[in-house]
C-alpha positions as CSV (number, residue, x, y, z in Angstrom):
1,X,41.4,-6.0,-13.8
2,X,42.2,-8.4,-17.1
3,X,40.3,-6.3,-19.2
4,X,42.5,-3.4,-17.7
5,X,46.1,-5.6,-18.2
6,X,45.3,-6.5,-21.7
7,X,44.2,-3.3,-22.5
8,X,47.4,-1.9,-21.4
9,X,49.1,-4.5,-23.2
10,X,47.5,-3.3,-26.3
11,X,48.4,-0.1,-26.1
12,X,51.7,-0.4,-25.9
13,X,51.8,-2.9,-29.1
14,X,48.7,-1.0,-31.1
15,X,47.1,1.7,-30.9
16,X,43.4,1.2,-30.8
17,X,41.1,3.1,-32.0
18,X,37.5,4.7,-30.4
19,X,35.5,1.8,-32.4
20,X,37.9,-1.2,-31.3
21,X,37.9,0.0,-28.0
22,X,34.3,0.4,-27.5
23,X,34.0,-3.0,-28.9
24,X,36.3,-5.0,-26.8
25,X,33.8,-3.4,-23.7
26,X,31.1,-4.6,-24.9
27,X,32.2,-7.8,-25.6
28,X,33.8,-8.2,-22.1
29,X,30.2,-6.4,-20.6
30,X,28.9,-9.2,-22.5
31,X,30.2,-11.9,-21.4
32,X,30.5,-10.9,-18.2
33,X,26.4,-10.5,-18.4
34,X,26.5,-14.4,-19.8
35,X,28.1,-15.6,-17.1
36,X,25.7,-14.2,-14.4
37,X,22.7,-14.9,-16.1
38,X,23.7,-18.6,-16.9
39,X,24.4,-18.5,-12.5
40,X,21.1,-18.2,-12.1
41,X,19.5,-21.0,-14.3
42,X,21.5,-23.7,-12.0
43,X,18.8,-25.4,-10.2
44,X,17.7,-24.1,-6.9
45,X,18.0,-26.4,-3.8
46,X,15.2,-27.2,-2.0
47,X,14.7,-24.5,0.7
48,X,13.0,-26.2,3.2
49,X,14.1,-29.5,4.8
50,X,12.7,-32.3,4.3
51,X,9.3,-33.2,6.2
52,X,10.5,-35.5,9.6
53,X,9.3,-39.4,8.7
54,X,8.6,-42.5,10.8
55,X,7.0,-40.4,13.5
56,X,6.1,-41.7,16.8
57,X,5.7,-38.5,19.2
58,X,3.5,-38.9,22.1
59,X,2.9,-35.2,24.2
60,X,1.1,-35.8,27.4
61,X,-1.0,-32.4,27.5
62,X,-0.9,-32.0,31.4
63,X,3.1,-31.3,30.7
64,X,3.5,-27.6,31.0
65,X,5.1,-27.6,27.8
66,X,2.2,-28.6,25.7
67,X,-0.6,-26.9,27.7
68,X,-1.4,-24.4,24.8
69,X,-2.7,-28.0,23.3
70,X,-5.5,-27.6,25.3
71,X,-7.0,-24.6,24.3
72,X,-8.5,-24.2,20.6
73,X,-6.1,-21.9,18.6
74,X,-3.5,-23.5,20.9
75,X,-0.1,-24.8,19.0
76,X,3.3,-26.1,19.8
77,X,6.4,-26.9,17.1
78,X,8.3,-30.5,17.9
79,X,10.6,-31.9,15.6
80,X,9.8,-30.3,12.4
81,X,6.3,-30.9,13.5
82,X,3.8,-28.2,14.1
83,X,0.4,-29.6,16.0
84,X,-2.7,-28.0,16.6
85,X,-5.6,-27.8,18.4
86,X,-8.7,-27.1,16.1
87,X,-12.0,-25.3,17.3
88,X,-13.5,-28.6,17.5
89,X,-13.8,-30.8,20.3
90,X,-11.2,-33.0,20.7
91,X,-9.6,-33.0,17.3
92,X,-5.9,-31.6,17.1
93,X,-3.9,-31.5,13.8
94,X,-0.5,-32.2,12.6
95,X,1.3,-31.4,9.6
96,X,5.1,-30.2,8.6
97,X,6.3,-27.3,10.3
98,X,8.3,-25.5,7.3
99,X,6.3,-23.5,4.6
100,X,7.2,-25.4,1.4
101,X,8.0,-22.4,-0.6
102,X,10.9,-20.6,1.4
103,X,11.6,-22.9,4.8
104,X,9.9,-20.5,7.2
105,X,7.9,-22.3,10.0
106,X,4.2,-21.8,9.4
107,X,1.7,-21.2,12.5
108,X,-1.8,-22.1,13.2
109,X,-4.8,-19.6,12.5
110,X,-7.8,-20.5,14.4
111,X,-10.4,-18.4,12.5
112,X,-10.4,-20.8,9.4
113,X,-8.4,-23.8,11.1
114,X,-5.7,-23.2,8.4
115,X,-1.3,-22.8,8.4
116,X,-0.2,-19.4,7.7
117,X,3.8,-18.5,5.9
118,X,4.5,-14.9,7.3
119,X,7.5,-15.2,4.6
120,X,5.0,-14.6,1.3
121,X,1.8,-15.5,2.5
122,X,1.4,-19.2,2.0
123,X,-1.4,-20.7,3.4
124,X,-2.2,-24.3,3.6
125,X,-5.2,-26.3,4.7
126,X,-5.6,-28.4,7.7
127,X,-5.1,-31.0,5.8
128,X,-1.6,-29.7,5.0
129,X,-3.0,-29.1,1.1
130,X,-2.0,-25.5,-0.6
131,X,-4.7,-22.8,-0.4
132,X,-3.0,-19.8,-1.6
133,X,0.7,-19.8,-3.0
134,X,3.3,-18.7,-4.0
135,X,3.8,-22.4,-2.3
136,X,2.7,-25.5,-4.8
137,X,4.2,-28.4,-2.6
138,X,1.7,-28.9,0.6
139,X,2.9,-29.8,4.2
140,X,3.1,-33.4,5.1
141,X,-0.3,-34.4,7.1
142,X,0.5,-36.6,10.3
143,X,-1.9,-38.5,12.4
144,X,-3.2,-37.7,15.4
145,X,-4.8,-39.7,17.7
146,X,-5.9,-38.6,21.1
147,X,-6.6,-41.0,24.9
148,X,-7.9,-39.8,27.7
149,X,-6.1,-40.7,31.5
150,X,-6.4,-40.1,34.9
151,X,-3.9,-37.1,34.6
152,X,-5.6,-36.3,31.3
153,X,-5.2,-36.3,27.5
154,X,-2.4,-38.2,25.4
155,X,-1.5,-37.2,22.3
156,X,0.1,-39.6,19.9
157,X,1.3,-38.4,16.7
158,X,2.5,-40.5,13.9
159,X,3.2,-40.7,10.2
């Protein structure tokens, strides 16, 4: 709409030629180009939030809300936390729920005991380490300890 104004406003003070005219585009193309490409060298926030700290979960795996804990393969989220239970005996894993690259919540794979990103195709070791980008930052690795009761097993997660 400016370039529009002040193109009126010349031509009603000065005629301009093809040349001038085609050069007062480009120059507004230009710039308008600049602008938009200098946009998108501002640093880009991190997408993900940051990995929960100063955890002290305990899931009591007879609760029918962590019973896929008890099967291998078997995985729940809880506050920014997603834990696992391996293909081993008695050894469940913890580790940041968002994908490091894009935000998206990762899930457990029980063929290689790995995290999966559905976004791009992240994967991350149970260990929470990168496997295969386009991630480079790996999940935050929580401790898991496990007790056995009367009414069965205890979960305690903490990091």
């Amino acid at each position: 709409m400016c370039l529009f104004i002040y193109l009126h406003e010349q031509a009603n003070t000065v005629k301009l030629d093809r040349k001038e005219f085609l050069s007062l585009i480009g120059v507004s193309t230009g710039a308008f180009a600049l602008g938009r490409c200098l946009q998108g060298c501002k640093a880009a926030a991190q997408p993900y939030p940051n990995p929960p700290s100063n955890v002290n979960i305990t899931l009591d795996l007879s609760n029918a809300a962590y019973k896929s804990l008890n099967t291998a393969g078997g995985y729940i989220y809880t506050d920014g936390i997603i834990v696992a239970k391996t293909t081993s005996p008695n050894v469940w894993i913890a580790v940041s729920q968002y994908c490091t690259h894009l935000g998206t919540s990762v899930v457990f794979q029980t063929t290689n005991n790995d995290f999966y990103c559905s976004e791009k195709g992240s994967v991350f070791a149970y260990s929470g380490g990168v496997v295969t980008g386009p991630a480079t930052v790996p999940l935050k690795q929580y401790s898991v300890t496990y007790s056995q009761t009367i009414n069965g097993t205890i979960l305690n997660i903490t990091g």
